[in-house]
C-alpha positions as CSV (number, residue, x, y, z in Angstrom):
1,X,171.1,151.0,354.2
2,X,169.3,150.4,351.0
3,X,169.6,153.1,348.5
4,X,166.0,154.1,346.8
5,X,165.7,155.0,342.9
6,X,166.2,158.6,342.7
7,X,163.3,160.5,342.6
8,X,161.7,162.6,339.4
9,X,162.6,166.5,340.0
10,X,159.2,168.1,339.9
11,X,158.3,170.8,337.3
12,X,156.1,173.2,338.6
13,X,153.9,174.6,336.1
14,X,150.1,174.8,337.9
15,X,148.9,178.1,338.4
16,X,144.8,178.3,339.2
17,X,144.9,181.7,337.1
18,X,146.3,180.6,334.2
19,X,144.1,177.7,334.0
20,X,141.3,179.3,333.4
21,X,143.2,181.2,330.3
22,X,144.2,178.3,328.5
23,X,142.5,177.9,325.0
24,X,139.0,177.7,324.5
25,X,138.5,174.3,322.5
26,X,141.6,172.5,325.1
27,X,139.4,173.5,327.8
28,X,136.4,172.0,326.0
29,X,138.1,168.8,325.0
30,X,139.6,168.0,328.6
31,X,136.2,168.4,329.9
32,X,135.1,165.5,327.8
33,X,138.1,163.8,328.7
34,X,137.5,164.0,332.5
35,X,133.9,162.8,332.0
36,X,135.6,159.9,330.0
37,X,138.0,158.8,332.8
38,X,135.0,159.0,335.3
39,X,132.8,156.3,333.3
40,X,135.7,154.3,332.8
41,X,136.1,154.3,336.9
42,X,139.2,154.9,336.4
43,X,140.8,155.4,340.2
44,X,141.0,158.7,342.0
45,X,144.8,158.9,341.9
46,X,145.0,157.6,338.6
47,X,142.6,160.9,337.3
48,X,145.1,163.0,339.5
49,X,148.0,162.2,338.0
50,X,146.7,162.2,334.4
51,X,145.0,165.8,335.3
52,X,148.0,167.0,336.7
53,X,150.6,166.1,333.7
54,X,147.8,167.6,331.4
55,X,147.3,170.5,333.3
56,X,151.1,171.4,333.1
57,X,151.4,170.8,329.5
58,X,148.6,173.3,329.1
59,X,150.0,175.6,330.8
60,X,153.2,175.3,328.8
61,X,151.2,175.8,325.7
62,X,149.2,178.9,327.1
63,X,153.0,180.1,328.1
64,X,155.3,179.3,325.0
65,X,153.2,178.0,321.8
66,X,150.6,180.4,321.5
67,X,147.9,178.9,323.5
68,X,147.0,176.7,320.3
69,X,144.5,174.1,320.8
70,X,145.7,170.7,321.6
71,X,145.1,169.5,317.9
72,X,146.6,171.9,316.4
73,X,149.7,170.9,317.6
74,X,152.6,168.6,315.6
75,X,155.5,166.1,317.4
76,X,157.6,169.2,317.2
77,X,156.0,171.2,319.9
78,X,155.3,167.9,322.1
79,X,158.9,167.5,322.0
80,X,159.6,170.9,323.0
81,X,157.9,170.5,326.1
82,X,159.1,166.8,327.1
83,X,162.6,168.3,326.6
84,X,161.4,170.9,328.7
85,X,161.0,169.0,331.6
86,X,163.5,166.8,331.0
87,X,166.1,170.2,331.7
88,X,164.0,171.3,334.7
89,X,164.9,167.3,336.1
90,X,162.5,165.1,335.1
91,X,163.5,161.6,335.0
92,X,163.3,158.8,332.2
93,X,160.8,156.9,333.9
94,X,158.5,160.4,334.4
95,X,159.1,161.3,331.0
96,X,157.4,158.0,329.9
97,X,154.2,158.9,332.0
98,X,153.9,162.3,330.3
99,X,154.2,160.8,327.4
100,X,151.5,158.2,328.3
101,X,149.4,161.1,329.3
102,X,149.5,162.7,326.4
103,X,148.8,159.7,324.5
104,X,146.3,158.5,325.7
105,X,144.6,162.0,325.5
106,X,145.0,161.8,321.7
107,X,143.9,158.5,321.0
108,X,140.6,159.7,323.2
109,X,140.5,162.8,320.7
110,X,140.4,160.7,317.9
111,X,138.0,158.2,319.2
112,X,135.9,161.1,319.7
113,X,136.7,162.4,315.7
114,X,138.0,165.3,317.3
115,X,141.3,164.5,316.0
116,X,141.0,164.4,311.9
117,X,145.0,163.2,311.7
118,X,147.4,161.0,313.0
119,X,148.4,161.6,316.9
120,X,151.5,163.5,316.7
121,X,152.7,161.6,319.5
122,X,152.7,158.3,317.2
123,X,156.2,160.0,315.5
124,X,157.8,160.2,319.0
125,X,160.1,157.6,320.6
126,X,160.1,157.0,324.2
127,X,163.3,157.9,325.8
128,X,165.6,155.3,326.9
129,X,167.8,155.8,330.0
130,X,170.2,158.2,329.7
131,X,169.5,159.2,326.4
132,X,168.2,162.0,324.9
133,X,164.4,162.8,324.4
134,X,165.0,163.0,320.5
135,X,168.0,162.6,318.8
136,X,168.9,166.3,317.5
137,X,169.7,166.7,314.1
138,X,172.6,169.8,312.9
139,X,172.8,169.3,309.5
140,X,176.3,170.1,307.8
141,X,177.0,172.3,305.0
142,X,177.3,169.2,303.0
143,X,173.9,167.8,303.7
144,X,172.4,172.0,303.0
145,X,174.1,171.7,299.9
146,X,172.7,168.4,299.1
147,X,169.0,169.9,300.0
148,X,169.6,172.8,297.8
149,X,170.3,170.7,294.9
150,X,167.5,168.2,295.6
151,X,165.3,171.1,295.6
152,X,166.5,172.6,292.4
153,X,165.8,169.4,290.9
154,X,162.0,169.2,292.5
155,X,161.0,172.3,291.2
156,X,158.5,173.4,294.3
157,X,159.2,176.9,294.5
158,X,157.3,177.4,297.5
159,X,158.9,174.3,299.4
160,X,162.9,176.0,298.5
161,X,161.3,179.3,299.9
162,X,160.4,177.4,303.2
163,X,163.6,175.9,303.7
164,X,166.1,178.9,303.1
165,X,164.1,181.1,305.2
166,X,164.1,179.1,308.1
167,X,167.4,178.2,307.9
168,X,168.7,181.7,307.2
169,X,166.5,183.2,309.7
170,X,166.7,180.6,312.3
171,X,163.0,181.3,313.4
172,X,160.7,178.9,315.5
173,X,158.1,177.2,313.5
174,X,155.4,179.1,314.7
175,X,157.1,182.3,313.7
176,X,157.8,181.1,310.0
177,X,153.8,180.2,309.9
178,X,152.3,183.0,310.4
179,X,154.3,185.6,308.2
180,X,152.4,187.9,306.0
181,X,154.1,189.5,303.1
182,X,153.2,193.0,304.7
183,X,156.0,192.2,307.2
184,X,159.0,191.7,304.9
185,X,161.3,194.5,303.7
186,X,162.7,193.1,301.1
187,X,165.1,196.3,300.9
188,X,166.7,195.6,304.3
189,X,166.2,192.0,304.4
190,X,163.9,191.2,307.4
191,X,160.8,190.4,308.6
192,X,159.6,192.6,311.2
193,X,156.6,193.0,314.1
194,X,157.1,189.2,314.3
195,X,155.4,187.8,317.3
196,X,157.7,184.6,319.3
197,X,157.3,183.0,323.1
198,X,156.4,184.9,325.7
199,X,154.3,187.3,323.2
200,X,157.5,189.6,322.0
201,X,157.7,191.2,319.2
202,X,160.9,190.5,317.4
203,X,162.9,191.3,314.2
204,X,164.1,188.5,311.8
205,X,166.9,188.7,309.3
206,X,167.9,187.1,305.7
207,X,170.0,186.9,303.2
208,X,170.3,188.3,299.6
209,X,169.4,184.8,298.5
210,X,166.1,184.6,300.2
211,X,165.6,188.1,299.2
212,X,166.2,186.8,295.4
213,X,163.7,183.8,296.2
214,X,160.8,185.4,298.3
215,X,160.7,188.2,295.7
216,X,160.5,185.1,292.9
217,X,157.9,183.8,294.7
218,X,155.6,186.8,294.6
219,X,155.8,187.2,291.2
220,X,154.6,183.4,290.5
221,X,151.6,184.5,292.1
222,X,151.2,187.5,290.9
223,X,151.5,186.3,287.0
224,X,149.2,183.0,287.7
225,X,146.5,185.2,289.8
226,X,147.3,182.9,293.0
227,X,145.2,184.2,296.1
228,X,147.2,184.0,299.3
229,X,145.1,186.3,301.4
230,X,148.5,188.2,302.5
231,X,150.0,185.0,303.9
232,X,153.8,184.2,302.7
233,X,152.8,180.2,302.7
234,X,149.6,179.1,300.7
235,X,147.7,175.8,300.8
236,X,144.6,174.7,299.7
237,X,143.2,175.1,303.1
238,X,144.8,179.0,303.6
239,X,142.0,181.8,304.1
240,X,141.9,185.5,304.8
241,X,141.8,183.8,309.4
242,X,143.6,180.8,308.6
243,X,147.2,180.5,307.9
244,X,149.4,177.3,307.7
245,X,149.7,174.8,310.2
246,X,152.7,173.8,312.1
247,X,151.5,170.2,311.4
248,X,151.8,171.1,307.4
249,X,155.3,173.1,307.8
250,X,156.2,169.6,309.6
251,X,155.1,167.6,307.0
252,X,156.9,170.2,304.6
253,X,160.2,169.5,306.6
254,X,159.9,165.8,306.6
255,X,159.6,165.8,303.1
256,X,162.6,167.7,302.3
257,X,164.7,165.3,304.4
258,X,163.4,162.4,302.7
259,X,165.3,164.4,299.7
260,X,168.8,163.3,301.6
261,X,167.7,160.4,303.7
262,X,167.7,162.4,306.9
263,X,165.0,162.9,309.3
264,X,164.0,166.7,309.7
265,X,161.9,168.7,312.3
266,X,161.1,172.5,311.8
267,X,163.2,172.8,314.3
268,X,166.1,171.5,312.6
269,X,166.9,174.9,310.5
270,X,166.9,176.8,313.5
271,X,169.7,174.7,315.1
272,X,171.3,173.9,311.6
273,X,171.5,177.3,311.3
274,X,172.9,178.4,314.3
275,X,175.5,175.5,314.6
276,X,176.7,176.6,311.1
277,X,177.2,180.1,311.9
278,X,179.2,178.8,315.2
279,X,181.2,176.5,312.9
280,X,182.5,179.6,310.6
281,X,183.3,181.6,313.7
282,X,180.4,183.5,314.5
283,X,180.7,184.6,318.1
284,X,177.9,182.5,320.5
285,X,176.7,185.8,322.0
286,X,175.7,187.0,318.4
287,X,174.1,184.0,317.1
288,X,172.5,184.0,320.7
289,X,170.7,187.5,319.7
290,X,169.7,186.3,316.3
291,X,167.7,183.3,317.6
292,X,166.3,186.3,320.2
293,X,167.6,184.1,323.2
294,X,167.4,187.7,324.9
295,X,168.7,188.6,328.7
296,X,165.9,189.8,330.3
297,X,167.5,192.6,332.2
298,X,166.2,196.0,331.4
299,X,169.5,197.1,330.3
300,X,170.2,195.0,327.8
301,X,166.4,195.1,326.5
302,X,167.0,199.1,325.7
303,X,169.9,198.5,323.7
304,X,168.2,195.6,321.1
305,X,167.6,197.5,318.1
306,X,171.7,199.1,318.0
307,X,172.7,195.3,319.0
308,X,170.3,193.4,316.2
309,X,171.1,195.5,313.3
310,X,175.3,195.4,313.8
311,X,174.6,191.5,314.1
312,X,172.6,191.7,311.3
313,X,175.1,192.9,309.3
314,X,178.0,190.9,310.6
315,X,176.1,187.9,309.7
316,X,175.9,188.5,306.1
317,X,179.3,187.5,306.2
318,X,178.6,184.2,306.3
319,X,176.1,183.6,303.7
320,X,173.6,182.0,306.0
């Protein structure tokens, strides 16, 4: 009997309700889109299968990136959800039609001068078989040393800021964007009120270090009259609505792996971090809390605030 390629796990994402909830401008944009794909006669199956990979991914953003608008969005949080669906089962061969998908609804986007930027799909490769999505990068102490001396040396306050507090706080990219300075106690070390996935509120910590720099920090602005309209990061393009982009805090993380030769996400401090702490014998379930992978179970979600702050303090031990 002849033995068929294995089918493509599904990931089932479409939900009728939460369609109508995903962001504004998205919507907008894949209305324009659909009319596109009609004029080009595109085949009915063809506009079902590119509606349905969209749709998902929209849904995924409504779900766990904010419900940002399409260009908005940097390689880091397309790769977040092709490595999503490559854990629920996905298959190399499906992962390359998402991909396409998504592609192809750029490159329409910027046709259209919707897009202003590159695609942020043009920085991803496509998967081979049986490798990974993206290769991960843990940086090791070495290589954080090496950055904090390349750093030193380039003299961007700002940028050194950026990189110990996401490494130290192990934060998702989204989370480090949007910080205003009204959420920082310097005099416990942590950011608090600070809204992750699945809209919780959630606590960060930091060390003495970043404490040293962010306080640093405000004073530069503060003696060179530098507006930052309450925001921790300022850019040109910062206002009293607008904070800094992912895309920018990508660029930002780029660059400073350029300063060692290495190529660096946003997402790289977060599992730098984390593997680091592991390495110097922090135990799993700890570090698990500090990144706020959280059990769900009401039990556990009544004893958070005891459990964060002994972490808290048990991870100052390792100068992280």
């Amino acid at each position: 009997m002849a033995v068929g390629k294995k089918r493509s796990k599904p990931v089932k994402l479409y939900d009728e309700t939460k369609i109508e909830l995903i962001n504004g401008d998205t919507k907008k944009y894949w209305k324009k889109y659909q009319q596109y794909m009609s004029i080009k006669e595109l085949s009915e199956k063809t506009i079902y299968n590119y509606n349905s990979d969209l749709s998902q991914w929209f849904i995924f953003i409504l779900d766990n990136q904010y419900n940002q608008s399409v260009i908005d969005l940097d390689e880091d949080d397309i790769l977040e959800f092709i490595t999503f669906a490559k854990e629920q089962g996905n298959n190399t061969e499906r992962i390359k039609r998402r991909l396409s998908t998504i592609s192809a609804f750029y490159k329409f986007l910027k046709r259209k001068k919707i897009l202003k930027g590159d695609s942020p799909t043009e920085y991803i490769d496509r998967p081979k078989k049986g490798l990974p999505v993206v290769e991960q990068v843990f940086l090791s102490q070495k290589q954080v040393d090496d950055i904090r001396i390349a750093l030193n040396a380039y003299g961007d306050l700002q940028l050194e800021v950026y990189f110990e507090l996401s490494l130290s706080t192990m934060a998702r990219v989204n989370a480090i964007a949007h910080l205003r300075w009204e959420q920082i106690d310097l005099e416990n070390r942590q950011c608090n009120d600070v809204l992750e996935k699945e809209q919780r509120y959630v606590t960060l910590y930091f060390s003495e270090k970043v404490k040293r720099l962010l306080i640093k920090l405000r004073k530069q602005r503060e003696e060179n009259n530098i507006e930052d309209y309450g925001w921790v990061w300022r850019t040109p393009y910062t206002n009293e609505e607008n904070c800094v982009t992912n895309g920018t805090l990508g660029q930002w993380s780029r660059k400073i792996g350029d300063m060692i030769g290495v190529p660096c996400h946003c997402h790289t401090w977060r599992k730098s971090g984390s593997n680091l702490l592991k390495k110097m014998g922090m135990p799993l379930e700890d570090i698990a809390t500090l990144l706020n992978h959280l059990d769900p179970s009401t039990t556990k979600k009544h004893y958070i605030d005891n459990q964060n702050t002994q972490v808290a303090a048990l991870k100052d031990q390792f100068k992280i």
